[in-house]
LONUSE-472587 format. One record per residue: chain; residue in one letter; x, y, z of N, C-alpha, C in turn; residue number from 1. Coordinates in Angstrom, 2 decimals. Example, Ala and Ser with C-alpha at 12.3 -4.5 7.8 and 13.67 -1.06 7.14 Angstrom:
BEGIN
REC chain res     n_u     n_v     n_w    ca_u    ca_v    ca_w     c_u     c_v     c_w   n
REC     A   a   13.19   -5.69    7.80   12.30   -4.50    7.80   13.20   -3.30    7.80   1
REC     A   s   12.85   -2.25    7.08   13.67   -1.06    7.14   12.90    0.03    7.87   2
This chain:
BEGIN
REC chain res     n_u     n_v     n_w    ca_u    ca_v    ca_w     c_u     c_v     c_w   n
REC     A   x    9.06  -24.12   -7.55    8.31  -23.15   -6.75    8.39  -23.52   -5.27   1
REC     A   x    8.52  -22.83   -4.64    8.77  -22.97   -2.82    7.38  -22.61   -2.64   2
REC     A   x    6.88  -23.77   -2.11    5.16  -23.64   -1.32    4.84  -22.96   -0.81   3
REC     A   x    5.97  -22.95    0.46    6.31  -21.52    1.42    6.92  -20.27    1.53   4
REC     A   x    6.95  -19.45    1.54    8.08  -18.13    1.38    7.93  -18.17    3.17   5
REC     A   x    9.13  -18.13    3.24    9.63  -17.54    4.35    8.63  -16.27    5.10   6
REC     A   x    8.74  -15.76    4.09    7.95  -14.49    4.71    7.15  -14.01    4.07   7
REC     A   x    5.78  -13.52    4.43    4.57  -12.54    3.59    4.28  -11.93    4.19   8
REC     A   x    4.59  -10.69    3.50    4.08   -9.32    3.77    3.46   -8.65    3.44   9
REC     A   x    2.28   -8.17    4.04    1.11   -7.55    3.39    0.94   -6.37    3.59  10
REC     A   x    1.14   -5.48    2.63    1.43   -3.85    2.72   -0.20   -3.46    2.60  11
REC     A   x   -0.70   -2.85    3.66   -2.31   -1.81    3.61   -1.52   -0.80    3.60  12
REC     A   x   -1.78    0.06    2.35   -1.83    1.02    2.15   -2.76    2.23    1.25  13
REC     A   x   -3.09    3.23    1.64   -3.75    3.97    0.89   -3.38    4.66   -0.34  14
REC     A   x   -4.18    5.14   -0.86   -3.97    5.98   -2.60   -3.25    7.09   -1.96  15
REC     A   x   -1.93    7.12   -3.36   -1.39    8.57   -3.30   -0.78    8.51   -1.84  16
REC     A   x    0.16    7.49   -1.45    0.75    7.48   -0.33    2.47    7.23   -0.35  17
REC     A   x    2.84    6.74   -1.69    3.88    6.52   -2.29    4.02    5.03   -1.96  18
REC     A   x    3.17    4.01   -2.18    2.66    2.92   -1.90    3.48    2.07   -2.86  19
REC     A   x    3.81    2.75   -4.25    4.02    1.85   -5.16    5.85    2.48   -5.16  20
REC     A   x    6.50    3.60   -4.75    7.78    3.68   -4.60    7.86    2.39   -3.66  21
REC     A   x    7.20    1.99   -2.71    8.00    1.18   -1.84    7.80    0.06   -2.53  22
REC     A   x    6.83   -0.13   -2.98    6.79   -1.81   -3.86    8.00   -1.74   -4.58  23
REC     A   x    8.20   -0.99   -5.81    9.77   -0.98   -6.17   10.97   -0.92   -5.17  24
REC     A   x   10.84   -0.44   -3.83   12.13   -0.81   -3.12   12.63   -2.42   -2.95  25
REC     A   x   11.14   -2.70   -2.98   11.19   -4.41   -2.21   11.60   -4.56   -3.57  26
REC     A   x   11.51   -4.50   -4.62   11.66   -5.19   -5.83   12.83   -5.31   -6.36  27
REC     A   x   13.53   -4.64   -5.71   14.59   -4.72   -6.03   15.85   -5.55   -5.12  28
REC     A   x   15.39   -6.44   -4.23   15.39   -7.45   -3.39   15.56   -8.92   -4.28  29
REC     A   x   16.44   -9.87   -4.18   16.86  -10.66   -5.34   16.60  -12.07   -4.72  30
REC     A   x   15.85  -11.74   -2.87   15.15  -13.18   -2.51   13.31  -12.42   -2.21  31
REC     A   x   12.93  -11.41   -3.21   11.85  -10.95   -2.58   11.15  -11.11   -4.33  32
REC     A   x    9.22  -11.52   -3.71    8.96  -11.30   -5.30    7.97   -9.91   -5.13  33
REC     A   x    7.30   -9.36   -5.36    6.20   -8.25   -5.20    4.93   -8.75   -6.22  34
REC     A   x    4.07   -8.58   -5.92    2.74   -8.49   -6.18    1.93   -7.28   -6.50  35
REC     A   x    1.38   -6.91   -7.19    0.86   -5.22   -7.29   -0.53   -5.64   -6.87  36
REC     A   x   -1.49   -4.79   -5.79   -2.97   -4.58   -5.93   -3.18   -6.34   -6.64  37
REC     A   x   -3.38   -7.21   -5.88   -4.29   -8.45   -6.11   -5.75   -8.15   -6.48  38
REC     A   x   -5.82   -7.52   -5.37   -7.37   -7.45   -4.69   -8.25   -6.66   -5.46  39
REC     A   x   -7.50   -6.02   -6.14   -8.35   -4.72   -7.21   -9.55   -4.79   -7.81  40
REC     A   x   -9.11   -5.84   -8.70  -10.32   -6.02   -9.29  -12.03   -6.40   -8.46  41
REC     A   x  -11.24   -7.69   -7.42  -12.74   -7.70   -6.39  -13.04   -6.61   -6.34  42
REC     A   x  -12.02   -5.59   -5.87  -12.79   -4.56   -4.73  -13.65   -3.49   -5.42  43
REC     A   x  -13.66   -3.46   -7.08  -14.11   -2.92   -8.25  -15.46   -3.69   -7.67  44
REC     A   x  -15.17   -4.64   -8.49  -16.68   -5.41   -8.88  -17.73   -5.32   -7.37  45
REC     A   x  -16.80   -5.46   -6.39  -18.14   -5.42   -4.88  -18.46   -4.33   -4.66  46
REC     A   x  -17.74   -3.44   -4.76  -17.70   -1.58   -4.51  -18.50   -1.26   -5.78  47
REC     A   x  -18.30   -1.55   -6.81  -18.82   -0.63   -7.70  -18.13    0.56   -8.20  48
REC     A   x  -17.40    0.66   -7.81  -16.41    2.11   -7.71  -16.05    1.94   -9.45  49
REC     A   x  -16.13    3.69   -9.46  -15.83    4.01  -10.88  -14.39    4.53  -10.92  50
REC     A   x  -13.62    3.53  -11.08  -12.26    4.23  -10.61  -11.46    4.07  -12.47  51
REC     A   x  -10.71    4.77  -12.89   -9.74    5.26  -14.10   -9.90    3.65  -14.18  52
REC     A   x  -10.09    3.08  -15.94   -9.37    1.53  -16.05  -10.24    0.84  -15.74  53
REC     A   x  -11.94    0.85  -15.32  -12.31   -0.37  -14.49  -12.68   -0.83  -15.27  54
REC     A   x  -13.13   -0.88  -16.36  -13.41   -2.48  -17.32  -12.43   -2.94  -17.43  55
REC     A   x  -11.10   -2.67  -18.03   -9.95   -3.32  -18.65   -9.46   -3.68  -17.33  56
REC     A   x   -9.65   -3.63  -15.75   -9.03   -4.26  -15.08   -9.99   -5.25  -14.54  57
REC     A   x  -11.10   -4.83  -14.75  -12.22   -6.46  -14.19  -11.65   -7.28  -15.44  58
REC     A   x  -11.62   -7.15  -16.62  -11.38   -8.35  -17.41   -9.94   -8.77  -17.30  59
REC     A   x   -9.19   -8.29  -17.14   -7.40   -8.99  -17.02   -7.34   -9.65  -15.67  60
REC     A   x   -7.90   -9.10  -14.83   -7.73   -9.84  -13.18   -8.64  -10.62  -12.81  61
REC     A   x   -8.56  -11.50  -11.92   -9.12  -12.27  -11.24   -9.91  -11.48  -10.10  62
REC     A   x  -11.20  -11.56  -10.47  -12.35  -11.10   -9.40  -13.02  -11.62   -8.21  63
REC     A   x  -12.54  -12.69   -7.88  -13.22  -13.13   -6.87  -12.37  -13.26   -5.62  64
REC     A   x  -12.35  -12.19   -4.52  -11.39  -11.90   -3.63  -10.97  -13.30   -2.99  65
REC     A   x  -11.83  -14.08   -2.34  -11.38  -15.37   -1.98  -10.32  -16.24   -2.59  66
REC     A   x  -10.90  -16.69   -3.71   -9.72  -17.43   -4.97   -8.46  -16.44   -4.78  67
REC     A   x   -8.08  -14.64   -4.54   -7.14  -14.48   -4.51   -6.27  -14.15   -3.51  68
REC     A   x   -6.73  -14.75   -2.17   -6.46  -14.59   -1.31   -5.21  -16.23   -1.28  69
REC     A   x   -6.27  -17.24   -1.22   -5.87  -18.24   -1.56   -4.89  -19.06   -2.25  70
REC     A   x   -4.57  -18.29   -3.64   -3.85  -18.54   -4.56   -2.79  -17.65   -4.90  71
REC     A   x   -2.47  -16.36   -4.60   -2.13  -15.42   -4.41   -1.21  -15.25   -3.06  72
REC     A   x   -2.46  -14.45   -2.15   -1.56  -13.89   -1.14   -0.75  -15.04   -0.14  73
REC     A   x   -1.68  -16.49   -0.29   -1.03  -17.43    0.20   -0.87  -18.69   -0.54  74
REC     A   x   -0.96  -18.29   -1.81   -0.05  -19.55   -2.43    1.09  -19.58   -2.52  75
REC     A   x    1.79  -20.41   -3.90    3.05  -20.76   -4.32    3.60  -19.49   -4.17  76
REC     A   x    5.34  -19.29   -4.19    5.88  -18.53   -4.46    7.15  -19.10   -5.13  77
REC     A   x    7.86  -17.96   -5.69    9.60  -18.74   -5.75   10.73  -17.92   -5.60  78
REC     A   x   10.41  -17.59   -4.41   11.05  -16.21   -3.56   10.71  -16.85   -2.11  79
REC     A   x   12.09  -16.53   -1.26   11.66  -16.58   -0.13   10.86  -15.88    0.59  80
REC     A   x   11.01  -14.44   -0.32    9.95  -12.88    0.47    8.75  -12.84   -0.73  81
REC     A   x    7.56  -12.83    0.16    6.53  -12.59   -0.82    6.33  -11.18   -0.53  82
REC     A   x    5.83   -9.96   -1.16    5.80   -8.35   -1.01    4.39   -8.28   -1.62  83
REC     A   x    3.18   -8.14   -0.67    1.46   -8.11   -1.80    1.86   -6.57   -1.19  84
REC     A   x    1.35   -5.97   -2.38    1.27   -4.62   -2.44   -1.03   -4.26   -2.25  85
REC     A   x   -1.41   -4.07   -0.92   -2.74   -4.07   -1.28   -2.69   -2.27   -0.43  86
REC     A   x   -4.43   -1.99   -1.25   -4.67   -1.11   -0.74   -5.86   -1.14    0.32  87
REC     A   x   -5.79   -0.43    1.66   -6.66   -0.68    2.56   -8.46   -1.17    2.00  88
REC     A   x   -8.60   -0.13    1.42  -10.41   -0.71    0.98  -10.48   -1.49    0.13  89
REC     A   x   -9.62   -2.05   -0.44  -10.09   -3.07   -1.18  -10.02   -4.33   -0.45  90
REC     A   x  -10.38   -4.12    1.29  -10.45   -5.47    1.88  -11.96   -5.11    2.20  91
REC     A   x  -12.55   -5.67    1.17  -14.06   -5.69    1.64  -14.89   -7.09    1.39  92
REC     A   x  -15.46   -7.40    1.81  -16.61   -8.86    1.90  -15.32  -10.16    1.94  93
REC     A   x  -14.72   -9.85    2.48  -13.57  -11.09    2.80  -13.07  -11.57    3.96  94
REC     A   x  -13.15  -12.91    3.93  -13.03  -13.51    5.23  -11.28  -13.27    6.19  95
REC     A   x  -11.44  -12.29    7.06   -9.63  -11.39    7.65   -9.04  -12.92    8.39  96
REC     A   x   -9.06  -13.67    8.10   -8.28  -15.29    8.86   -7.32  -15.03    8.17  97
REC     A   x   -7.00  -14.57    6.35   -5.87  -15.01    6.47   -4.64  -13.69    6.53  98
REC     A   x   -5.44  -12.85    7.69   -4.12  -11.78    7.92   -3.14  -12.42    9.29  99
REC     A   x   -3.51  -13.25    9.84   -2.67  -13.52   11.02   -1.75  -15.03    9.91 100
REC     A   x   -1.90  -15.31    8.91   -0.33  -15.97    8.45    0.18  -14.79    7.37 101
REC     A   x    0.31  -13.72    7.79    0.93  -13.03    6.80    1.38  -11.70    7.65 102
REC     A   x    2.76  -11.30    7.70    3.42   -9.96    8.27    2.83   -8.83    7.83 103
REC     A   x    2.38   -7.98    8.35    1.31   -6.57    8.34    2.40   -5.91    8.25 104
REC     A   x    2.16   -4.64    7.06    2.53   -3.29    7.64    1.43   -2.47    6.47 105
REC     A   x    1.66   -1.31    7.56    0.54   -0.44    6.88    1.49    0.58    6.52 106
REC     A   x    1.11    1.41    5.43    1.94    2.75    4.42    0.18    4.09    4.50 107
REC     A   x    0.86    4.97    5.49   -0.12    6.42    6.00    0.51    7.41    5.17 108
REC     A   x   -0.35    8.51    4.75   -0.09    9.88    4.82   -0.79   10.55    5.34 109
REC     A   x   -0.28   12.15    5.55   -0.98   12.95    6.12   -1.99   13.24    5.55 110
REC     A   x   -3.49   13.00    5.79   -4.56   13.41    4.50   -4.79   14.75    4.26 111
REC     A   x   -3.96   15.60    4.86   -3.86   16.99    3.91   -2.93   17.30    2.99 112
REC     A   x   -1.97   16.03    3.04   -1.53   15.97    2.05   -1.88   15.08    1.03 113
REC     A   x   -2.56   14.39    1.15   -2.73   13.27    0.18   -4.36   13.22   -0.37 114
REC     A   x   -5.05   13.90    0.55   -6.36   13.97   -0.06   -6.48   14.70   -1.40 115
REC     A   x   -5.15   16.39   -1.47   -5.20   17.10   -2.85   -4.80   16.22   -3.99 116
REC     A   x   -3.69   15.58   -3.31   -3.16   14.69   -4.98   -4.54   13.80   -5.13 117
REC     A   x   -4.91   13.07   -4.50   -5.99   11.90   -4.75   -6.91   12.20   -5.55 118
REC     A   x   -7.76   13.75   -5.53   -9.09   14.17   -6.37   -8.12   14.38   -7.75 119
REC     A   x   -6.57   13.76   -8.16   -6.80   13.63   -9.89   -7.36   12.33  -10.13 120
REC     A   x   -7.24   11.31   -9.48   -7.84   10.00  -10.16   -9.30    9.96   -9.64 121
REC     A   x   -9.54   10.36   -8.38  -11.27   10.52   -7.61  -11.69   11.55   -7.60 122
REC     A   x  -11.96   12.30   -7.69  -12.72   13.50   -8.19  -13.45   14.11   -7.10 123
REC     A   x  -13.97   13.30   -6.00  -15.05   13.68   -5.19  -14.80   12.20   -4.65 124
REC     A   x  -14.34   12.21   -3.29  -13.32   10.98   -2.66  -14.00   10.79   -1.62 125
REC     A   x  -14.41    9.79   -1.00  -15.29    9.84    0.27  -14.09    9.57    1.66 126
REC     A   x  -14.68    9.23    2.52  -13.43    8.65    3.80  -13.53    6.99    3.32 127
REC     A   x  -13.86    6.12    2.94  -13.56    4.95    2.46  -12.43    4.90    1.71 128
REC     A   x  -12.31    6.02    0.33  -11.51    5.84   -0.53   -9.94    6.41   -0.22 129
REC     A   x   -9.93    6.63    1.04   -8.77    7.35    1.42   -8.22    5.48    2.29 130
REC     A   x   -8.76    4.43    2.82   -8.27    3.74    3.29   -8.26    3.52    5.02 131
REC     A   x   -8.24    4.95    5.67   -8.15    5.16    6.72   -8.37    4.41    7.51 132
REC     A   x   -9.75    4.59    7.75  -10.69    3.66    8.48  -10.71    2.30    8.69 133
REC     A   x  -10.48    1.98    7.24  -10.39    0.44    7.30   -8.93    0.10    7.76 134
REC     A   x   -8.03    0.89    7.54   -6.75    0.57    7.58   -6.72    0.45    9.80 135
REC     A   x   -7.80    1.66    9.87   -7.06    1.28   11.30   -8.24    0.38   12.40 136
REC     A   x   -9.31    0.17   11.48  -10.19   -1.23   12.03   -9.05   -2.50   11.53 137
REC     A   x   -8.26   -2.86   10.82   -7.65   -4.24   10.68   -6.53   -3.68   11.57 138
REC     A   x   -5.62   -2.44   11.98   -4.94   -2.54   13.18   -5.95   -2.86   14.46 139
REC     A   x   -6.75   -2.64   14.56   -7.50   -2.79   15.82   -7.27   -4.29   15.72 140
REC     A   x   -8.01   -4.87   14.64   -8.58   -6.78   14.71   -6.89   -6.98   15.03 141
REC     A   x   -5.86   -6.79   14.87   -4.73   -7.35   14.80   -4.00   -7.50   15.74 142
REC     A   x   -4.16   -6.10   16.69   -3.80   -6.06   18.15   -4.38   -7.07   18.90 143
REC     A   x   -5.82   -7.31   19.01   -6.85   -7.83   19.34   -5.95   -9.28   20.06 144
REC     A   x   -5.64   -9.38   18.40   -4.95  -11.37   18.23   -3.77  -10.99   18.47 145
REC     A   x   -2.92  -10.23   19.29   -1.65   -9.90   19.48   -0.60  -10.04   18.71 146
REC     A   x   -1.36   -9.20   17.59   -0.03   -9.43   16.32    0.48   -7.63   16.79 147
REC     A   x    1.89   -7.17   15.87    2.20   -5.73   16.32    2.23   -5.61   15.08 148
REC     A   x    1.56   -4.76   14.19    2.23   -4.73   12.49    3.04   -3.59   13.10 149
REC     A   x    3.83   -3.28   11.86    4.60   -2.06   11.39    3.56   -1.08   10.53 150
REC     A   x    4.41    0.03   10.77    3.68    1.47   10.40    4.90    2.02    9.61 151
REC     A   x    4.23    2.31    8.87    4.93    3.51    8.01    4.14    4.78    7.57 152
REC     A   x    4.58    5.71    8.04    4.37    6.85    7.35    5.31    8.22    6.29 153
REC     A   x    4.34    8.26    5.28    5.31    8.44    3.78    5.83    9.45    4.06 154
REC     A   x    5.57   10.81    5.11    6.91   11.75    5.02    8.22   11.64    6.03 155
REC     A   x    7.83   10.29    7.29    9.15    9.85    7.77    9.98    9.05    6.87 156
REC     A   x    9.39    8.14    6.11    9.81    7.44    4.64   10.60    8.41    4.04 157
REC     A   x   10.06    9.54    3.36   10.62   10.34    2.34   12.07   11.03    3.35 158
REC     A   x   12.02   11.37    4.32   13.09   12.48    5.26   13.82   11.40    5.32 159
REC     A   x   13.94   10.25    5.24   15.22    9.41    5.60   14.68    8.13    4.91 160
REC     A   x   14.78    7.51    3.86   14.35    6.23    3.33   15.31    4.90    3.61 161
REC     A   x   16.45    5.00    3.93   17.57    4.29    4.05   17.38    4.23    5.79 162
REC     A   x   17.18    4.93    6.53   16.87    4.61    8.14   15.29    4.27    8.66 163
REC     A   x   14.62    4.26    7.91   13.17    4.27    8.08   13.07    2.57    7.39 164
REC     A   x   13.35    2.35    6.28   13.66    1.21    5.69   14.51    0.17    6.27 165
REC     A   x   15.31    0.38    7.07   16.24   -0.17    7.53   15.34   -0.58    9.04 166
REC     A   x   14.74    0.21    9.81   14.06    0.04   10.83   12.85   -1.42   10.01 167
REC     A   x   12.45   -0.89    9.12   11.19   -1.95    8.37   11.75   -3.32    8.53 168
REC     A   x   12.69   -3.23    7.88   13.87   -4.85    7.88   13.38   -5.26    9.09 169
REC     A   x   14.09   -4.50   10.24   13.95   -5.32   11.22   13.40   -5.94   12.04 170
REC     A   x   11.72   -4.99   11.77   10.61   -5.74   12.64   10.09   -7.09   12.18 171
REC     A   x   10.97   -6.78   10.41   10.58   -8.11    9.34   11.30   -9.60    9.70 172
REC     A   x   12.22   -9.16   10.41   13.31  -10.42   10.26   14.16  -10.30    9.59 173
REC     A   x   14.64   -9.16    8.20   14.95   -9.21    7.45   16.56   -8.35    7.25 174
REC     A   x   17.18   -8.66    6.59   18.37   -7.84    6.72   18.34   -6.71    5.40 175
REC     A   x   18.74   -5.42    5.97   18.59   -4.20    5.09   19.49   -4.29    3.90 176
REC     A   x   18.67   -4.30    2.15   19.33   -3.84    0.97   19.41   -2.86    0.76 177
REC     A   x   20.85   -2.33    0.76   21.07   -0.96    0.12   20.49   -0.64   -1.32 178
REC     A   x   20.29   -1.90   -2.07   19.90   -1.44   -3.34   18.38   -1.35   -3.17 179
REC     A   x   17.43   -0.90   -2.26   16.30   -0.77   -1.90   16.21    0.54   -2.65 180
REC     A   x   17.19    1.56   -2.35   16.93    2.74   -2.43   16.91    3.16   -3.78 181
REC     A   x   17.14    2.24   -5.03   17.70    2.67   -6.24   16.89    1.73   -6.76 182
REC     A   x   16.55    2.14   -8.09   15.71    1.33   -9.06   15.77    2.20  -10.90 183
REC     A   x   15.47    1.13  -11.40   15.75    1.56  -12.64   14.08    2.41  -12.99 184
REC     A   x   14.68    3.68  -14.00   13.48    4.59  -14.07   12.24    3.74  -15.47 185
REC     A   x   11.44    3.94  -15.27   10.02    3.57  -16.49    9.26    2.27  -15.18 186
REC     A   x    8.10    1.37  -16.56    7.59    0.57  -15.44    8.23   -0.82  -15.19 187
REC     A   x    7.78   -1.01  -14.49    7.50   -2.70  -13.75    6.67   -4.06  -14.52 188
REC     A   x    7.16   -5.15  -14.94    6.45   -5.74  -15.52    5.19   -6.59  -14.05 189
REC     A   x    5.57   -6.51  -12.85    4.47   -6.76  -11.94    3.52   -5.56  -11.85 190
REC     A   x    3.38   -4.49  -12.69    2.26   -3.44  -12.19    1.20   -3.81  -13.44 191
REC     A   x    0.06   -3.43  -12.23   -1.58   -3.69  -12.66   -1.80   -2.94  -14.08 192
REC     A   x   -2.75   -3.01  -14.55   -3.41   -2.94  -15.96   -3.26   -1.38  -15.25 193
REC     A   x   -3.56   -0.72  -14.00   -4.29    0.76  -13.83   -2.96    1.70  -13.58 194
REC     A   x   -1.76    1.29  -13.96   -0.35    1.90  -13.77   -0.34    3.25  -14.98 195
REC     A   x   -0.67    3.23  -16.07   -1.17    4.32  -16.64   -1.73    5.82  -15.99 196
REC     A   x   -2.73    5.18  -15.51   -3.68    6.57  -14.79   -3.04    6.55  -13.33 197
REC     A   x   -2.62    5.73  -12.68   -1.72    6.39  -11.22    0.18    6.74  -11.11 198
REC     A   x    0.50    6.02  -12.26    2.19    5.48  -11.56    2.75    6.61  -12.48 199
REC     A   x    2.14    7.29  -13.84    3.14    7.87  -14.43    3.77    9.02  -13.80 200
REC     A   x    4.12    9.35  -12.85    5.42   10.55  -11.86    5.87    9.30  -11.39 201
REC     A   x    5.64    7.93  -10.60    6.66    7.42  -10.46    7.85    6.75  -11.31 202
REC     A   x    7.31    6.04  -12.75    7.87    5.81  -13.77    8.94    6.80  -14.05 203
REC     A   x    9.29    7.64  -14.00   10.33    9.09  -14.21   11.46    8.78  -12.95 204
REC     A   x   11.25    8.16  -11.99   11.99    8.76  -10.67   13.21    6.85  -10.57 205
REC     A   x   14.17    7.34   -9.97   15.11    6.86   -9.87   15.07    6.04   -8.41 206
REC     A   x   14.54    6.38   -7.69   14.54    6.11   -6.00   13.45    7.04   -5.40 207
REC     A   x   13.40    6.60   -3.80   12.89    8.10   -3.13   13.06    9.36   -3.27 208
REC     A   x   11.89   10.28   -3.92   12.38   11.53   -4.06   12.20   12.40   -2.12 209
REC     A   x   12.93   13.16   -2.28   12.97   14.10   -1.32   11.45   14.84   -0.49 210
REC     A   x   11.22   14.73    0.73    9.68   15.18    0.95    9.73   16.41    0.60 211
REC     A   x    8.48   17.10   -0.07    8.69   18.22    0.09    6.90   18.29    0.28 212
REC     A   x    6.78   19.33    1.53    5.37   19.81    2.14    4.95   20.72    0.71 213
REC     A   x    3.67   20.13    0.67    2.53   21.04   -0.12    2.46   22.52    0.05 214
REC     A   x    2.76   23.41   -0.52    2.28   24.84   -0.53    1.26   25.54   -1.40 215
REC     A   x    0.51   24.78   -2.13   -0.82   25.08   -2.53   -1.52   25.67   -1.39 216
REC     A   x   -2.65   26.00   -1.28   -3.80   26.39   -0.57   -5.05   24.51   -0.61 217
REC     A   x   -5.18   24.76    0.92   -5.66   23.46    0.80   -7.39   22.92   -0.07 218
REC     A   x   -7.92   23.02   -1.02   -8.89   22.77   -1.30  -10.58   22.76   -0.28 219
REC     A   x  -11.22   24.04   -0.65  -12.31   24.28    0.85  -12.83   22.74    0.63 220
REC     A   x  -13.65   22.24   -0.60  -14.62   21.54   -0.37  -13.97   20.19    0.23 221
REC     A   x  -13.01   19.71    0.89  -12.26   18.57    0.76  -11.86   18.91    2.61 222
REC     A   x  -12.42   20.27    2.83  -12.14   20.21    4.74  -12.95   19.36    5.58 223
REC     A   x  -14.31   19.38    5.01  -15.26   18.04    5.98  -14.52   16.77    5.75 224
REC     A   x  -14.03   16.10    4.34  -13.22   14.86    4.81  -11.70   14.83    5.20 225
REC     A   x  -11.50   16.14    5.41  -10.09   16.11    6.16  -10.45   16.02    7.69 226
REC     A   x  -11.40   16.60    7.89  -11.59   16.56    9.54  -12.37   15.10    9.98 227
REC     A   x  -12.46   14.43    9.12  -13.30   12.81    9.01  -11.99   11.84    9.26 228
REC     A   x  -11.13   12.12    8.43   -9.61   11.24    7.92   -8.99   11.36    9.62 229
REC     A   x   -8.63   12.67    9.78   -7.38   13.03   10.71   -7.64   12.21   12.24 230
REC     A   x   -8.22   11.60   12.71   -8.78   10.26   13.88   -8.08    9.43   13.95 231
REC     A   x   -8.48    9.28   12.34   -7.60    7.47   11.76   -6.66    7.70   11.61 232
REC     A   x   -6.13    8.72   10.76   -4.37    9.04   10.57   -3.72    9.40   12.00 233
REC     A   x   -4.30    9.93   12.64   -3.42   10.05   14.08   -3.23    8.90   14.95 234
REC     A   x   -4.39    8.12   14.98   -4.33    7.00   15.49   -3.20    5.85   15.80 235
REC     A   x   -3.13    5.96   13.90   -2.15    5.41   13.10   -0.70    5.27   13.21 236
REC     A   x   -0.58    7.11   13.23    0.43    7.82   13.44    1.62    7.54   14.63 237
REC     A   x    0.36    7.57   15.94    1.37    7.15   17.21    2.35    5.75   16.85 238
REC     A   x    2.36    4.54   16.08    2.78    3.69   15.94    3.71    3.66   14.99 239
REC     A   x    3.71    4.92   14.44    4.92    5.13   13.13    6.20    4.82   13.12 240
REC     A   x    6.81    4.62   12.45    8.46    4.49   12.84    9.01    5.88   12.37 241
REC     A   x    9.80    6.60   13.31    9.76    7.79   12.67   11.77    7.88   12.09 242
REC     A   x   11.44    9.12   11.41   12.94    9.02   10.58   14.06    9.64   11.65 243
């Protein structure tokens, strides 16, 4: 086991952002290891949140965010690239020291697009559970300490994944795999106990699928937290890497 990895990267990203296509890009990286959602289970047990899976994932995971910060996001590895796949709110009651030894990037969508997909697993979604907020209070703390993370946002991702990805490499240090873009279809033996109730459309897909804009009608009751979200996502936004 290498004590050190070269590199850790800590993906904040929100639900329904295509968070877990990119974990499979990295995964397919042959000096990179990936990590799915560490933090999950804490962020269950402190939140309370009734999210698809939460008994069967408080009992398989490790609950106590500290211990997995520790042992986890900065322990052993045996990969030079460590890849934690976390989602923005589940950084709650935890001490943020150890984001400055670990490479930031954050994964955005537009929350009019991503708020409709989200009410299948949340039903009635607050602005916490979208990530936003928190996602762009830890860009704030980060600037602060003059770190620059990387930004990604999922429909410059989707319009070009191979130049958008390739830009990612480089703020990483890292040199661009073409086999990023390709992955074998079903699951991952690194995905969480809760891959059931979120991942099954990605399990089907081969690589990045193609963006394609929502043409539904946007959901009325879901306009007060679209006009709550769109602050943080723009915020966000200016720092994007675009395709």
């Amino acid at each position: 086991m290498l004590a050190f990895p070269q590199l850790r990267i800590n993906l904040w990203s929100g639900p329904r952002n295509v968070s877990t296509a990119l974990m499979y890009a990295f995964a397919q990286r042959a000096d990179t290891r990936v990590v799915d959602e560490p933090l999950y289970a804490h962020y269950l047990r402190c939140s309370g949140a009734r999210h698809p899976g939460r008994d069967n994932i408080l009992k398989a995971m490790d609950n106590e965010g500290e211990r997995v910060v520790q042992e986890v996001l900065l322990g052993s590895c045996d990969r030079p690239v460590l890849f934690v796949k976390n989602m923005g709110h589940h950084l709650i009651d935890l001490h943020w020291g150890f984001l400055r030894k670990m490479s930031t990037v954050f994964l955005i969508r537009d929350p009019k697009e991503m708020l409709p997909s989200l009410i299948n697993q949340v039903p009635q979604p607050t602005l916490a559970d979208t990530a936003l907020k928190r996602q762009s209070d830890i860009m704030d703390h980060l600037l602060s300490q003059g770190m620059k993370p990387a930004v990604l946002d999922a429909r410059q991702l989707l319009l070009n994944p191979q130049q958008v990805l390739s830009e990612l490499c480089t703020c990483l240090g890292l040199a661009f795999d073409e086999g990023m873009l390709r992955w074998p279809a079903g699951p991952r033996p690194e995905e969480g106990g809760w891959a059931p109730h979120w991942y099954h459309v990605i399990h089907t897909t081969t690589g990045f699928q193609p963006y394609r804009p929502k043409t539904a009608p946007f959901p009325a009751f879901l306009k007060p937290l679209l006009e709550e979200c769109k602050p943080y996502y723009d915020y966000l936004y200016q720092f994007a890497l675009k395709a």
